[in-house]
Backbone as a printed PyTorch tensor [residue, N CA C, xyz], in Angstrom:
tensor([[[  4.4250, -26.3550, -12.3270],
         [  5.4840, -25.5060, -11.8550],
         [  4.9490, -24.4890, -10.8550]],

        [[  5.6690, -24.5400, -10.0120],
         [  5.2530, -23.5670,  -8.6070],
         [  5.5410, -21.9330,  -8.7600]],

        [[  4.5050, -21.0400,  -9.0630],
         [  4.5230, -19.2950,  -8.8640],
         [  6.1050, -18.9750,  -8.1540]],

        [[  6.5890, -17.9240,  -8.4740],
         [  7.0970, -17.0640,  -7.8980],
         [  6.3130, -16.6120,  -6.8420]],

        [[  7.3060, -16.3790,  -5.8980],
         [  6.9240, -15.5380,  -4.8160],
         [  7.0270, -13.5670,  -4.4760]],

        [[  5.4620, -13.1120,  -4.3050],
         [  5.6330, -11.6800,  -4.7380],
         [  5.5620, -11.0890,  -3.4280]],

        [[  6.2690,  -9.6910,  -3.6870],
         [  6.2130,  -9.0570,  -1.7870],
         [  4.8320,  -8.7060,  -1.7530]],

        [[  4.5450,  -8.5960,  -0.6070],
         [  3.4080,  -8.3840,   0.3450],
         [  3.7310,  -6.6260,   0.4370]],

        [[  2.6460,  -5.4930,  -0.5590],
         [  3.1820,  -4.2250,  -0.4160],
         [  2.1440,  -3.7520,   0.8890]],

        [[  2.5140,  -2.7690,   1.6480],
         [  1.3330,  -2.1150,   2.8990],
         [  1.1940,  -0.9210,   2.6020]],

        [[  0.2910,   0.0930,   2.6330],
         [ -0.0800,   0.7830,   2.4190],
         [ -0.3870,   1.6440,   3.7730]],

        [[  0.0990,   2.6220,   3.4760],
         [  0.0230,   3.6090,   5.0850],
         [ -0.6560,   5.0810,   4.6110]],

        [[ -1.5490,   5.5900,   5.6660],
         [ -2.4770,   6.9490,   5.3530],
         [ -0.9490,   7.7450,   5.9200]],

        [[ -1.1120,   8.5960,   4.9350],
         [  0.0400,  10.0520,   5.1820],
         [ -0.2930,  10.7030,   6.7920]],

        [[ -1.7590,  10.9660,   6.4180],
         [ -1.8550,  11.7290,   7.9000],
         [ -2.0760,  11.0910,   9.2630]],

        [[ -2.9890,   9.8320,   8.9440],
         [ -2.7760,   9.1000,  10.2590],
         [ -2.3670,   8.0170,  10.5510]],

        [[ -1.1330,   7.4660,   9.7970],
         [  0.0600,   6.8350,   9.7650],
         [ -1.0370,   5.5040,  10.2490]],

        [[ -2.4220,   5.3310,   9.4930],
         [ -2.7640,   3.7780,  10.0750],
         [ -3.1580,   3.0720,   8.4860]],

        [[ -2.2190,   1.7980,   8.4640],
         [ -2.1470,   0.7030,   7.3940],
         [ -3.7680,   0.0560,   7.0350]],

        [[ -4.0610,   0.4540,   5.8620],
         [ -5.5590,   0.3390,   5.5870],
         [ -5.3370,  -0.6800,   4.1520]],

        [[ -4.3040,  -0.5950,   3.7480],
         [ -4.3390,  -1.1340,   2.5400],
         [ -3.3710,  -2.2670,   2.4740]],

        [[ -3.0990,  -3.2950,   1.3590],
         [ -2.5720,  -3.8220,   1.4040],
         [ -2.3830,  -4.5390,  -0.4960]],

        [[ -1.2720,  -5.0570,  -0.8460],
         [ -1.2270,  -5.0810,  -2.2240],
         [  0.1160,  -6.3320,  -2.6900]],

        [[ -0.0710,  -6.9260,  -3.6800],
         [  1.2200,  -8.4100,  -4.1720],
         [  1.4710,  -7.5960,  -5.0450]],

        [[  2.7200,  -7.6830,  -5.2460],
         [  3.4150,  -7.0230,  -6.2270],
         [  4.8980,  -7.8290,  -6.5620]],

        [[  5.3810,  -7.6230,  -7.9710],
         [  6.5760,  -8.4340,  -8.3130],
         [  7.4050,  -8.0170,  -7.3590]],

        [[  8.6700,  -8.3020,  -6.9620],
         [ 10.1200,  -7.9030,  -6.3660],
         [ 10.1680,  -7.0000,  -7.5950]],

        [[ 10.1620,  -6.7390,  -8.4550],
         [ 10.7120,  -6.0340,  -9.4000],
         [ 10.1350,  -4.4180,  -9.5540]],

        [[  9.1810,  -4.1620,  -8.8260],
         [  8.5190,  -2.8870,  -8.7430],
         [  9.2630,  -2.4520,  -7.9850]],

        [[  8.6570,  -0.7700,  -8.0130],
         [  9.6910,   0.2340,  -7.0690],
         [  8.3740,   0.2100,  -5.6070]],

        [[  9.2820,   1.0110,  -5.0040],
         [  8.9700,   0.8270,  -3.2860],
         [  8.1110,   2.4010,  -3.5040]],

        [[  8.6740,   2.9010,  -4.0460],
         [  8.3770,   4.5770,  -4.0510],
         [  6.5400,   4.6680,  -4.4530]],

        [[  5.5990,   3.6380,  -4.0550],
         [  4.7090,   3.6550,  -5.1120],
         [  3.5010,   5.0320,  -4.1570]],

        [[  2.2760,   5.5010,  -4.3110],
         [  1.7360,   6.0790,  -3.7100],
         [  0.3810,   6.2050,  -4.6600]],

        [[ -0.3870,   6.2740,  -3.5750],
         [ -2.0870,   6.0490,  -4.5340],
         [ -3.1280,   6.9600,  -3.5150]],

        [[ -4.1080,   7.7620,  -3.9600],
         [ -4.9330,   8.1340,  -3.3270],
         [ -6.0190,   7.0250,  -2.6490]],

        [[ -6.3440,   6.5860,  -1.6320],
         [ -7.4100,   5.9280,  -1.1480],
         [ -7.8520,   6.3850,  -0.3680]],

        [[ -9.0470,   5.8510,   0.1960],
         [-10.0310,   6.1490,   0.6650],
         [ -9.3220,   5.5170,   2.4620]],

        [[ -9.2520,   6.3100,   3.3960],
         [ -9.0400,   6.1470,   4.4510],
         [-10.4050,   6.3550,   5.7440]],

        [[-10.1980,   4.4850,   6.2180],
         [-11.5400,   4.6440,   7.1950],
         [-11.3630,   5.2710,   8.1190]],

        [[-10.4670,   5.8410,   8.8470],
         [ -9.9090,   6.3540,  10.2660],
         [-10.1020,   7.8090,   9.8800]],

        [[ -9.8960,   8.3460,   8.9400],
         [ -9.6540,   9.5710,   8.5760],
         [-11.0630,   9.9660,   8.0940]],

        [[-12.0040,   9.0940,   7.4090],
         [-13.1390,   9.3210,   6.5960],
         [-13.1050,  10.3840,   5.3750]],

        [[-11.9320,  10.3410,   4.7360],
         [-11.6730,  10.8860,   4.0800],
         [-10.7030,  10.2980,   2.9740]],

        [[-10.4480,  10.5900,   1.4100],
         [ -9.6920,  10.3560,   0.4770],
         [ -8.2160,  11.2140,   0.5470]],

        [[ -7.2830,  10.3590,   1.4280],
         [ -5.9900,  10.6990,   1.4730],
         [ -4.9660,  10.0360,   0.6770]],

        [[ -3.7220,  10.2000,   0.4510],
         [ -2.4580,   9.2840,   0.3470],
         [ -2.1880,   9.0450,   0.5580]],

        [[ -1.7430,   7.4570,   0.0360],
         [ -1.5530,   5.8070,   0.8040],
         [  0.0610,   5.8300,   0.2120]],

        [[  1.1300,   5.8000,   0.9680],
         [  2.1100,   5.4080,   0.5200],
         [  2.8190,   3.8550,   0.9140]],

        [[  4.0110,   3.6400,   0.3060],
         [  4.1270,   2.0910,   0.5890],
         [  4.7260,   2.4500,   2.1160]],

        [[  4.9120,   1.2500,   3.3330],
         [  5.4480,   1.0810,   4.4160],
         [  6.6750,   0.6050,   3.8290]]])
């Protein structure tokens, strides 16, 4: 039997609005998600929210 298909989540730095991350997640999660990571552009540990 063939997987479900999960969205493709992106991950965007707060301050310099550049997509570093990326994440599968059910359809069934919320959009609202947000995580501290580590941003290469910034060189610094900012917040990644979803695109």
């Amino acid at each position: 039997m063939a997987k479900k298909k999960k969205n493709i989540l992106k991950f965007e730095c707060t301050v310099c609005k550049s997509i570093n991350y990326w994440k599968r997640a059910s359809k069934k999660t919320k959009k609202g998600l947000e995580l501290k990571k580590f941003c290469k552009k910034c060189k610094k540990h900012t917040i990644h929210k979803v695109k």
